[in-house]
C-alpha positions in Angstrom: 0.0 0.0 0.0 0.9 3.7 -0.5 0.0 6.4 1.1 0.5 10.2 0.3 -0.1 13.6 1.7 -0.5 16.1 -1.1 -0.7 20.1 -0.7 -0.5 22.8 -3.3 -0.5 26.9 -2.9 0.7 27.2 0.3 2.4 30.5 -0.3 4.4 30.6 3.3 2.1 28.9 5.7 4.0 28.3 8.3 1.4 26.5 10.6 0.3 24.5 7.1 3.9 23.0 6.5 4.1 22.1 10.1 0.8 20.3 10.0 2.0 18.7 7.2 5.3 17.4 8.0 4.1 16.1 11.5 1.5 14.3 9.8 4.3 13.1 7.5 6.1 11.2 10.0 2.8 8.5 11.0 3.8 5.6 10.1 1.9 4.4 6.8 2.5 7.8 5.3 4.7 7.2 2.1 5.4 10.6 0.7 4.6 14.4 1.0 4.2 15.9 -2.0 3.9 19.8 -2.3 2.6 20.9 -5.5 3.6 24.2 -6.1 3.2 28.0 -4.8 5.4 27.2 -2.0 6.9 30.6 -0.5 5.8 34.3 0.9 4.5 36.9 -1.6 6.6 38.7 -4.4 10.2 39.2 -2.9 12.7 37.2 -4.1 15.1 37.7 -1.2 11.7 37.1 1.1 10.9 33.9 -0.5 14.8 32.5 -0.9 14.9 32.8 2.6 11.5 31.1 3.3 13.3 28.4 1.5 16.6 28.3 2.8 16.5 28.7 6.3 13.0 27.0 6.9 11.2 24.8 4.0 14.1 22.8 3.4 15.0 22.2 7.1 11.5 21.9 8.3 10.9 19.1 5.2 14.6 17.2 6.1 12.9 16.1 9.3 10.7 14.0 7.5 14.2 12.0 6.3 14.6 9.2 9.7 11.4 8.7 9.4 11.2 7.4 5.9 9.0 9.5 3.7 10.2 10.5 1.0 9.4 14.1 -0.2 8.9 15.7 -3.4 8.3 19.3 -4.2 8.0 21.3 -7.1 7.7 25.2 -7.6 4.2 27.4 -9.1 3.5 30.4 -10.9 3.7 32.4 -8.0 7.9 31.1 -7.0 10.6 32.5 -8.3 12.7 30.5 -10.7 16.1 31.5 -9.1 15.7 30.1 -6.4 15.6 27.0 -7.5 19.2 26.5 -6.7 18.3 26.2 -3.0 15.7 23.3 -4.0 18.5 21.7 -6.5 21.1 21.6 -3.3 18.8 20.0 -1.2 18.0 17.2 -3.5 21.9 17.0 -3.2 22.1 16.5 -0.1 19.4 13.6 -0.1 16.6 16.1 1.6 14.1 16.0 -1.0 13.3 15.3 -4.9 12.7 17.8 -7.2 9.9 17.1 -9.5 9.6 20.1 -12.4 10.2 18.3 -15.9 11.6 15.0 -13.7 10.9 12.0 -13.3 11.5 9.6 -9.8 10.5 6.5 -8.3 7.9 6.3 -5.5 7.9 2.5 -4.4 6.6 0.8 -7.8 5.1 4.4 -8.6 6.9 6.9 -11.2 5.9 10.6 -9.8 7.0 14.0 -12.5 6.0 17.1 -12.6 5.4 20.3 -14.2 5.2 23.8 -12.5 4.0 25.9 -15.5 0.3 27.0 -16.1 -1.8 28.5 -18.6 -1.9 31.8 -19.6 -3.6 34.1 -16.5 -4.7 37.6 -15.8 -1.6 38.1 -13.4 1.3 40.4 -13.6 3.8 37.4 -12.4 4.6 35.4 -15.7 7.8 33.5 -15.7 6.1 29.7 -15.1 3.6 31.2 -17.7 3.3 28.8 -21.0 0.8 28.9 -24.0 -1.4 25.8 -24.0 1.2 24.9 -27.4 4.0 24.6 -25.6 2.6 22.8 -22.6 1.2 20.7 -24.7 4.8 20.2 -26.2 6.1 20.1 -22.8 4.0 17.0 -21.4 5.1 14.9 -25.1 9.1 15.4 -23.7 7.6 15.2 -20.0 6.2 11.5 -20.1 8.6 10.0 -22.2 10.2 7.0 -20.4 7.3 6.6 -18.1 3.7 4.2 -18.1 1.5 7.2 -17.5 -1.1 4.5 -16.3 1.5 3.9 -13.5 2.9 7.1 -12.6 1.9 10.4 -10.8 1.3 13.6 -12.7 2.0 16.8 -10.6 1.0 19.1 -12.5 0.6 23.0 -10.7 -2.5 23.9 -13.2 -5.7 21.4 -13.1 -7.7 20.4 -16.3 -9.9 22.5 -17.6 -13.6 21.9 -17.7 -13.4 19.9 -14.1 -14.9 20.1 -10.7 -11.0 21.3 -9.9 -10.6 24.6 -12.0 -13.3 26.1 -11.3 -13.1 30.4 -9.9 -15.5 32.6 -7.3 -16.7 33.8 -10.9 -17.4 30.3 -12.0 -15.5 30.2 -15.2 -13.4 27.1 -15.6 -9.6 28.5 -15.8 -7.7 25.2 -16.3 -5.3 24.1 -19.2 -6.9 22.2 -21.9 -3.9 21.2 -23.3 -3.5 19.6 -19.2 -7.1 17.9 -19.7 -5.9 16.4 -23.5 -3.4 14.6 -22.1 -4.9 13.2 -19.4 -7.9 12.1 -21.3 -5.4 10.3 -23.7 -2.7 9.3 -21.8 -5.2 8.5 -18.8 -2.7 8.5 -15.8 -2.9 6.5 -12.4 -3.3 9.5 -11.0 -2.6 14.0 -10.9 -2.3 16.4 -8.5 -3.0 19.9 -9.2 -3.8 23.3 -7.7 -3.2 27.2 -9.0 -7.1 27.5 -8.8 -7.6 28.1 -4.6 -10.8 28.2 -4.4 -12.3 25.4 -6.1 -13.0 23.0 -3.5 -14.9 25.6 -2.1 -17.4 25.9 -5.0 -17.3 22.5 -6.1 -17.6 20.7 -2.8 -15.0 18.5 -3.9 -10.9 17.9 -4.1 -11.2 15.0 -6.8 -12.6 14.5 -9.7 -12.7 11.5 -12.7 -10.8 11.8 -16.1 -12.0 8.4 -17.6 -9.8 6.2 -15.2 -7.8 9.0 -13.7 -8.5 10.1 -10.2 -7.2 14.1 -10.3 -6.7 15.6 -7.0 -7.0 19.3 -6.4 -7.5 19.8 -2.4 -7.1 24.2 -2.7 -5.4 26.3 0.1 -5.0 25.5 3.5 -5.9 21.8 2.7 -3.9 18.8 3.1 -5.4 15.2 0.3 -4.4 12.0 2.0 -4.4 9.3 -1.0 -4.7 6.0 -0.4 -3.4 4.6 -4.0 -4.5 1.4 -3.1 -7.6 2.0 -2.6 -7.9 4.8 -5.1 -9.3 7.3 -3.0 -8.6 11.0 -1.8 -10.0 12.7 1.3 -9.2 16.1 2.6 -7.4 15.7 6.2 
């Protein structure tokens, strides 16, 4: 069996990383996985030492305890700090998911940080549905998508996961093409808070993929197993 903790857009929670890494170290509990929008507002300096000095401690902890950890940045981190992330799968602290790929038990988990185009000033993980569309042909090669994770920071469009206060749908399509073709174990998603909210859901069904998008302040356990996700 394999168990996982999931969180997206946690955008310098303190109190929400905490919850999640003590939850992380009951035994059963697999992995963490953080899906993107990890640090403190628009600073770069505020955000690299967010990362530095307390993300990447706080998430070694898990280490003696045997969960494994991956994380991934969102539209809303800043792409130079990455080196702090890149050091710290170095040193064995965590796995870096953006454009990778990684084993997770009999699992293969990758990811992708970029989203859709967005009415937001803040546009370096920006893509055009063309080129993430291009980026998810390089993304899954080598991998069974019917056996591996998807993280992917934006949620299909048209799904009980993308869905705004304003109730437009404002997920990539080229996100929800591949997952109705490809149709993977399972994705994890998030960019789009507030959907749980106005859905009443976390999850929703692609064909045979379960996609998981819990929202802010919200922490999925998944059972992959049982095929299940519940908010915790």
């Amino acid at each position: 069996m394999t168990t996982i903790l999931y969180a997206t857009d946690i955008h310098g929670d303190k109190e929400m990383i905490d919850r999640l890494v003590d939850m992380g170290k009951h035994e059963g509990i697999d992995a963490v996985i953080i899906g993107g929008d990890i640090s403190p507002g628009f600073d770069v300096f505020r955000q690299r030492m967010f990362a530095e000095f307390y993300l990447v401690p706080k998430l070694s902890e898990l280490k003696e305890y045997g969960t494994e950890v991956f994380v991934q940045m969102g539209n809303d981190d800043f792409g130079v700090n990455m080196d702090i992330l890149h050091e710290a799968e170095k040193a064995g602290k965590l796995k870096v998911t953006h454009m990778k790929r990684h084993s997770l038990g009999s699992f293969s988990i990758v990811g992708y940080s970029c989203v859709n185009p967005y009415p937001f000033i803040f546009k370096e993980w920006e893509r055009k549905e063309s080129e993430i569309k291009k980026d998810l042909e390089e993304l899954k090669k080598g991998t069974d998508p019917r056996n591996t994770i998807f993280v992917f920071h934006a949620p299909p469009h048209n799904t009980k996961l993308d869905v705004m206060y304003t109730k437009e749908n404002m997920g990539s399509k080229s996100i929800r093409e591949f997952i109705e073709k490809e149709q993977p174990l399972l994705t994890l998603h998030g960019h789009i808070h507030e959907s749980p909210e106005i859905t009443g859901t976390i999850h929703d069904r692609i064909g045979d993929t379960l996609a998981v998008n819990p929202g802010r302040g919200r922490i999925a356990l998944i059972d992959l197993e049982k095929m299940t996700a519940e908010p915790v």
